[in-house]
N, C-alpha and C positions, 0 to 999 in steps of 0.2 A: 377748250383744249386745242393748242397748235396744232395745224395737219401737218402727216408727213411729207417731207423734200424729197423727192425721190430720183435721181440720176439714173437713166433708161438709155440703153442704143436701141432706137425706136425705128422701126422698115419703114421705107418711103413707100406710101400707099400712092399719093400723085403726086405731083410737082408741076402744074398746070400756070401758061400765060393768062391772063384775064383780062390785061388793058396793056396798052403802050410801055410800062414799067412794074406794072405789078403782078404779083405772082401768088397762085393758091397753095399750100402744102400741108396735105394730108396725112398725118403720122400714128402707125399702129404704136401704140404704149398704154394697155389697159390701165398701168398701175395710176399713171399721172390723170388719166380722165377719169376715175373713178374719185377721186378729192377737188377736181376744177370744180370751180364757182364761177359764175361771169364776173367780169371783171380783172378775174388774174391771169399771169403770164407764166411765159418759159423763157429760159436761157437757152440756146442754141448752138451748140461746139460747131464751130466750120474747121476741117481739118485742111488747111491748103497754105505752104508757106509757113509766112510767121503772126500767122493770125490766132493769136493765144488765146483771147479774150472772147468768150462765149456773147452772143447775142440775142435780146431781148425781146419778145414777141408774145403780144395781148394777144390770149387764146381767142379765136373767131367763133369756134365750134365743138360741141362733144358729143360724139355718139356712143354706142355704148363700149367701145373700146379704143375709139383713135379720136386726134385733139386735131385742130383747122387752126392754121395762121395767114396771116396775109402780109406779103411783102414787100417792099418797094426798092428795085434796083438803085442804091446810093453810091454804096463805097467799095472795095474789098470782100467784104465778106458776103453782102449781100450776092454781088454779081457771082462770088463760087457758087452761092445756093442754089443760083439757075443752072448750073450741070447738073445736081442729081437727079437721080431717074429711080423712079419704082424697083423697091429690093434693096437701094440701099441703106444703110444704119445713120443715124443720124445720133448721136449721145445728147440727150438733152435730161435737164431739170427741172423740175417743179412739182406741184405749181407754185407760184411763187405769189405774195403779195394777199393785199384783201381788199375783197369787190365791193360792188355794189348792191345797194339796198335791195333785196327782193319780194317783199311783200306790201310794194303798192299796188294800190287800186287801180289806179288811173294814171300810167306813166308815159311820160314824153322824153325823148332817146334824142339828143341832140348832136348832132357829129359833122367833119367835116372831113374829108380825103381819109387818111389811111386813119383819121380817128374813128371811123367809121368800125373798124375790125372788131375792136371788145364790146361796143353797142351790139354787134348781131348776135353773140350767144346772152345777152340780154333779151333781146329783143325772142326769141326761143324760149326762153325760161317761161317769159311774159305769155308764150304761146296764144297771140292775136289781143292781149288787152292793153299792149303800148303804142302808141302813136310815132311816128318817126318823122324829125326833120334832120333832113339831109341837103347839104352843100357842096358843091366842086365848083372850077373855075369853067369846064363845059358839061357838053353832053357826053363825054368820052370819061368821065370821071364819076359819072354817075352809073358806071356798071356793077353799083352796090343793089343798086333798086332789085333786081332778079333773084337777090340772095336773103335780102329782108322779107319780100314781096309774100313769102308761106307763112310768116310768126307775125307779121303787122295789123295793127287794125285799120288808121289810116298811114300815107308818107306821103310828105309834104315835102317838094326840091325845090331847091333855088341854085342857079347856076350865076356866076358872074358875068357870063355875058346872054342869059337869057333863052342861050340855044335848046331848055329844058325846065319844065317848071316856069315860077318868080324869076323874072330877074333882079337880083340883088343878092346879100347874102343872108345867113339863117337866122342873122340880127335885126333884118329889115321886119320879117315874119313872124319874128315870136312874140312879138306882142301882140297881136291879133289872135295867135293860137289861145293865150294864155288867156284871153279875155273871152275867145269861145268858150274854154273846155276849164273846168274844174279840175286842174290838173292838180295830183298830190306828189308829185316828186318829177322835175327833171335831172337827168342825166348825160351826163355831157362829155366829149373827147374829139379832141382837135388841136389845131394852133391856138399857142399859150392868147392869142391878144382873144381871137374869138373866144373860148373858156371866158376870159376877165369880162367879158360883153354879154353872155350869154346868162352867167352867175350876177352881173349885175341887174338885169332885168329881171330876172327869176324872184330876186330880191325885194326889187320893186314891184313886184303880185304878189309877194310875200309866198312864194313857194319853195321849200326847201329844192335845194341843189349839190347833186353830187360831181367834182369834177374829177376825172382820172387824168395825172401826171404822165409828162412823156420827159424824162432825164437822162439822160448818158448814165448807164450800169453798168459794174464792171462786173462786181461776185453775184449781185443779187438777192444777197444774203444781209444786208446791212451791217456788214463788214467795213468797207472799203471810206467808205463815209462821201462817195464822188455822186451820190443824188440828191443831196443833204437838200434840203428847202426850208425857207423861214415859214412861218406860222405865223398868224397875228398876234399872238400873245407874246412875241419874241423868243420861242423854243425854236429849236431846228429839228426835223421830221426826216426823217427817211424813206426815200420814195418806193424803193426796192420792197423796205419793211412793216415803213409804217401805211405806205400806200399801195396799188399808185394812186385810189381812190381815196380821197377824201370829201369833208362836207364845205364849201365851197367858203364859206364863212372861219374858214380854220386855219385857211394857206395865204401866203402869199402866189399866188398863180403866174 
């Protein structure tokens, strides 16, 4: 049975800096954390201007009444989001989309920068029996570590220039993991090339792999048809609806 969509003007619990561009936001809406799953997201109204179009955001975290996203100062809308303050209403929907696998054994949580955000209420679920590889380009990027670090069993970083962890990237190290540990499912969220690199290896262990899609959404609803992605079988998917997770053998990535 489909879960309910639910459209909420949800109070700003925080609205906290984290790193040089990203930002934590904590929102009361029991109705929408009571049906998140890891893996799915919310659409986000920014009311400022002519900014019509609701924005997209992999739920980070659920407690028993309010939902964690994490954000990166890009465009327009994002940068309004850095004025709110605690008490304000935010109208959002969801949840939106379908997650990720949750009854593996043995899982390894693969991410990179802001792919990082739907891997952590995974990484919870898992509460201490997933493994974590994590990526950025320093040690300034790796302020995900403190936020994993309670639901992880091991995390494994690799930085590009070394100031932290491996130097290399999560491509360099996953083969080694994979051939330590009897892993029964990777999970993965990043940049589109990493995903295609990370699912090809996975591959080559012969481990299933699930990737979560990042598209420009407009409705979210799989309406609008603007996330549309190919499929290897030559069907189109809809990332909003039919994703943003998928089994990594399924997509075009």
């Amino acid at each position: 049975m489909a879960l309910p969509k639910i459209a909420v003007d949800a109070s700003v619990i925080i609205n906290e800096q984290v790193s040089e561009d990203v930002f934590r936001l904590e929102l009361l809406c029991p109705e929408i954390a009571a049906y998140s799953k890891p893996g799915m997201f919310v659409q986000i109204r920014v009311d400022k201007g002519m900014l019509l179009l609701r924005r997209p955001f992999g739920i980070a975290d659920v407690k028993d009444k309010s939902i964690t996203v994490f954000y990166r100062v890009l465009g327009e809308g994002t940068k309004a989001l850095t004025s709110v303050k605690s008490g304000d209403l935010l109208n959002v929907l969801g949840p939106l989309g379908n997650g990720f696998k949750t009854d593996a054994k043995r899982p390894l949580l693969v991410g990179g920068g802001m792919g990082l955000a739907p891997l952590l209420y995974l990484a919870r679920f898992y509460q201490g029996k997933a493994d974590i590889l994590m990526g950025g380009r320093n040690k300034q990027e790796i302020f995900w570590e403190k936020y994993f670090r309670p639901y992880a069993n091991n995390i494994f970083i690799t930085t590009d220039d070394g100031s932290v962890g491996t130097k290399g990237f999560t491509t360099n190290l996953l083969p080694q993991l994979l051939t330590d540990t009897k892993y029964d499912l990777v999970a993965v969220c990043g940049p589109g090339i990493m995903m295609q690199l990370i699912s090809d290896i996975a591959a080559e262990y012969e481990v299933p792999c699930q990737v979560s899609l990042e598209k420009r959404m407009a409705c979210g609803l799989g309406a609008c048809l603007s996330c549309a992605v190919d499929t290897k079988d030559g069907q189109r998917k809809k990332v909003c609806k039919d994703g943003p997770v998928f089994w990594a053998e399924e997509v075009q990535i």
